[in-house]
Residue frames relative to the residue before (quaternion, step in Angstrom):
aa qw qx qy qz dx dy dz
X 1.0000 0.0000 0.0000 0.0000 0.00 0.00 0.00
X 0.2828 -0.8128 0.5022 0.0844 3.32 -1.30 1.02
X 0.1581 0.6954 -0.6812 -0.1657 3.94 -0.76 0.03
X 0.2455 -0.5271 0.7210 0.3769 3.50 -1.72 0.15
X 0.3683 -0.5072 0.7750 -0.0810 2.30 -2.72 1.10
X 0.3659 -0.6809 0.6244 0.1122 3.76 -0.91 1.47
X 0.5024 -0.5350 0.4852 0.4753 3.49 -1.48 0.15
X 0.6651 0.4784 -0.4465 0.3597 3.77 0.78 -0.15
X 0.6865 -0.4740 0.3826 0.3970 3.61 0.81 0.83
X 0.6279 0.5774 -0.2946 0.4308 4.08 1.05 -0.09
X 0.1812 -0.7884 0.5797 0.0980 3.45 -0.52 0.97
X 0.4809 -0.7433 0.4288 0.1797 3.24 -1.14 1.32
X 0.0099 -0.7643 0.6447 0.0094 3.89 -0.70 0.97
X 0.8068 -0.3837 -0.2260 0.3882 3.67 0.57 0.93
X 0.2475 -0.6775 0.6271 0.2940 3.41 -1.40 -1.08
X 0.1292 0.7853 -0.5768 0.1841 3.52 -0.01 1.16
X 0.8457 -0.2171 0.0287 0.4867 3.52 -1.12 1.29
X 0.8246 -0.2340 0.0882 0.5075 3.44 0.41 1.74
X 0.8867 0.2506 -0.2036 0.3309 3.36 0.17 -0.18
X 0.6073 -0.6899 0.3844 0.0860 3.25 -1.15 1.45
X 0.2647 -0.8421 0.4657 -0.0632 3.39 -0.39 1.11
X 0.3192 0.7132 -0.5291 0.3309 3.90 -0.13 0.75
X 0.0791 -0.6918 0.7114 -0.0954 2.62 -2.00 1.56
X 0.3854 -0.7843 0.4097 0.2618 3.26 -0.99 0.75
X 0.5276 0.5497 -0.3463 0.5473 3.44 2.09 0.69
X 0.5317 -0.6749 0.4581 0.2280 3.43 -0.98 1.69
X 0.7966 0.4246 -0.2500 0.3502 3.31 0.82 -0.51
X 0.7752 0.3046 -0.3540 0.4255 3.33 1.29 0.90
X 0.0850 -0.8639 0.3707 -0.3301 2.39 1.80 1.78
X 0.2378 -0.6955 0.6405 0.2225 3.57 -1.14 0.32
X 0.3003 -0.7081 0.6390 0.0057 3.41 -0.21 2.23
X 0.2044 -0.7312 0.6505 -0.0209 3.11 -1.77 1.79
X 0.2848 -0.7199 0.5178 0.3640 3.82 -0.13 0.97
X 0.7825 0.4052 -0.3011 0.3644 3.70 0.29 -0.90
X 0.3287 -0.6153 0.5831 0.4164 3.57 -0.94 -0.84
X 0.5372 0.5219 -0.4378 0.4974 3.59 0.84 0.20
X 0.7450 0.3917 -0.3134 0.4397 3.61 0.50 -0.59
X 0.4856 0.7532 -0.2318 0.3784 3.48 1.35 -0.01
X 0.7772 0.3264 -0.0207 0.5376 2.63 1.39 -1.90
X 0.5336 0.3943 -0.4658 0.5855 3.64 1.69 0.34
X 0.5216 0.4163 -0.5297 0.5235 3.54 0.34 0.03
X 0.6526 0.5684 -0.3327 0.3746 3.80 0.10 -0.62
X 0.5940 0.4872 -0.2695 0.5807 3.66 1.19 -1.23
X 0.7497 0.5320 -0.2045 0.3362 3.23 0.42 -1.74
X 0.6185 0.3862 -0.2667 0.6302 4.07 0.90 -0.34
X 0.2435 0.7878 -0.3080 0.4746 3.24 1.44 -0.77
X 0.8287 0.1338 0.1787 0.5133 3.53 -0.90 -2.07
X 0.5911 0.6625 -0.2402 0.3923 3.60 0.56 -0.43
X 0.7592 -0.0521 0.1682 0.6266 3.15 -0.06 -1.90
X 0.5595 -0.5805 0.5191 0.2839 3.94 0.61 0.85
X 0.4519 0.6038 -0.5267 0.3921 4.14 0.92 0.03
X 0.3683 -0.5711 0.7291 0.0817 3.70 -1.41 1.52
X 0.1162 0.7786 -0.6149 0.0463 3.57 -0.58 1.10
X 0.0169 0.7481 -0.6239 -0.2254 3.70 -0.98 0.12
X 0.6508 -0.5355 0.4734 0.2561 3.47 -1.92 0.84
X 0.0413 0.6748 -0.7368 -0.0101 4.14 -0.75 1.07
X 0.5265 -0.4706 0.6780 0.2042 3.16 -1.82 0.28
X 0.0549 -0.7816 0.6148 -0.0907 3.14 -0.87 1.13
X 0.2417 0.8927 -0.3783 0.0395 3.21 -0.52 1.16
X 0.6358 -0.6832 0.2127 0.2894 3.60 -0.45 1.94
């Protein structure tokens, strides 16, 4: 399982009609089963919302 993590220490839990979601609690993370979908969510916020994100393992 995957969550992204901002350089400001905030883990992303969504992005829904424009607007940017973030908490600075892992657990209300938006959990990625795959690592591909992670890393298009990553691109996507990425090109989108200009957000620098890197992929962590996250595990329950």
């Amino acid at each position: 399982m995957y969550v992204l993590l901002t350089l400001q220490n905030t883990y992303f839990v969504e992005y829904l009609i424009g607007t940017l979601v973030l908490s600075s609690s892992i657990f209300d993370a938006m959990v990625f089963d795959d690592l591909d979908t992670a890393v298009k969510f990553k691109k996507m916020l990425l090109i989108n919302c200009e957000l620098q994100t890197s992929v962590s393992t996250f595990i329950q």
